[in-house]
VMD Tcl script that draws the C-alpha trace (Angstrom):
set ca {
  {106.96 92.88 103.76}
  {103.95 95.11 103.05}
  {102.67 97.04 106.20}
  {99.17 95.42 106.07}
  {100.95 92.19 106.13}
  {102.88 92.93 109.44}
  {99.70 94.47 111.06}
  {97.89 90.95 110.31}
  {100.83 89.05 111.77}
  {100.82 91.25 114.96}
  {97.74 90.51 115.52}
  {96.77 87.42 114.50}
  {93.25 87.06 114.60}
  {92.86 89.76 117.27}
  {90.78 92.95 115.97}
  {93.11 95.64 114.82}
  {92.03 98.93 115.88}
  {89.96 100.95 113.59}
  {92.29 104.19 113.34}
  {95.08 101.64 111.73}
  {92.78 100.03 109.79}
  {91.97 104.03 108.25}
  {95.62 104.92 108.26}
  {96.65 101.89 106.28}
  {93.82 102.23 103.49}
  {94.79 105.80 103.68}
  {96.49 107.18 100.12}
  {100.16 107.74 100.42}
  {101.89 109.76 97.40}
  {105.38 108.71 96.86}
  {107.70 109.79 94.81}
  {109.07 106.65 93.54}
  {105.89 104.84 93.78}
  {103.07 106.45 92.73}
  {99.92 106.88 94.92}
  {99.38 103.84 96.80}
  {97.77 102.94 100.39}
  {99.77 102.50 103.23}
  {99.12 99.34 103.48}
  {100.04 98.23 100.46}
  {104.22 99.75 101.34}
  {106.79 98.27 102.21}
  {107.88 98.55 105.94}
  {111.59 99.36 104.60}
  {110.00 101.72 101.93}
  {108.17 103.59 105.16}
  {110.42 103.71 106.83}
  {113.04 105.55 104.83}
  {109.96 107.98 103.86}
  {109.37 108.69 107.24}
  {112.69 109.41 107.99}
  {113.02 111.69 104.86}
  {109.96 113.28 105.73}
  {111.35 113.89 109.79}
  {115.02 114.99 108.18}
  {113.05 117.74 105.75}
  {111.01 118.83 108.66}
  {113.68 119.33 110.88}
  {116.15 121.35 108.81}
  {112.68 123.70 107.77}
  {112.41 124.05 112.04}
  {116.13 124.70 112.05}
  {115.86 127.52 109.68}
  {113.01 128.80 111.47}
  {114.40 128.95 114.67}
  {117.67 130.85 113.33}
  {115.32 133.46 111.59}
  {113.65 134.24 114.87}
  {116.82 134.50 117.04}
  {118.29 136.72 114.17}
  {114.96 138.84 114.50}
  {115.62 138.91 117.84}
  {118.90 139.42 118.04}
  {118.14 142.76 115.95}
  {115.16 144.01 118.29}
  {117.73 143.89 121.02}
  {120.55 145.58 119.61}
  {118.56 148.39 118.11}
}
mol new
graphics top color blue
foreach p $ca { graphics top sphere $p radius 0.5 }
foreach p [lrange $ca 0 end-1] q [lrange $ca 1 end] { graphics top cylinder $p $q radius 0.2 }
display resetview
């Protein structure tokens, strides 16, 4: 089911707050689909995005944080 679709259901006939109104018309590039609104994705498809997106994010942090100790690490033992 498309993300617009479960917003409506939530809510049922209750306004939906403008900032998720803007997010879901917002333009989402994906690789397997295109550019397309997030609205218009499917929760599952979102989902798995999101949690690719988190996974990427957190391994680049990891790295980070390994190159600073090792910086430090150096600084101390010089």
């Amino acid at each position: 089911m498309k993300l617009k679709q479960l917003i409506n259901l939530l809510y049922d006939n209750k306004t939906i707050p403008c900032d998720v109104i803007d997010f879901l018309n917002k333009e989402y590039e994906s690789e397997s689909l295109g550019h397309v609104n997030y609205g218009d994705i499917d929760l599952i498809h979102y989902i798995r995005s999101n949690l690719k997106y988190f996974k990427h994010n957190g391994v680049r942090q990891s790295m980070i944080n390994k190159k600073k100790l090792k910086e430090i690490e150096n600084i101390i033992n010089k």
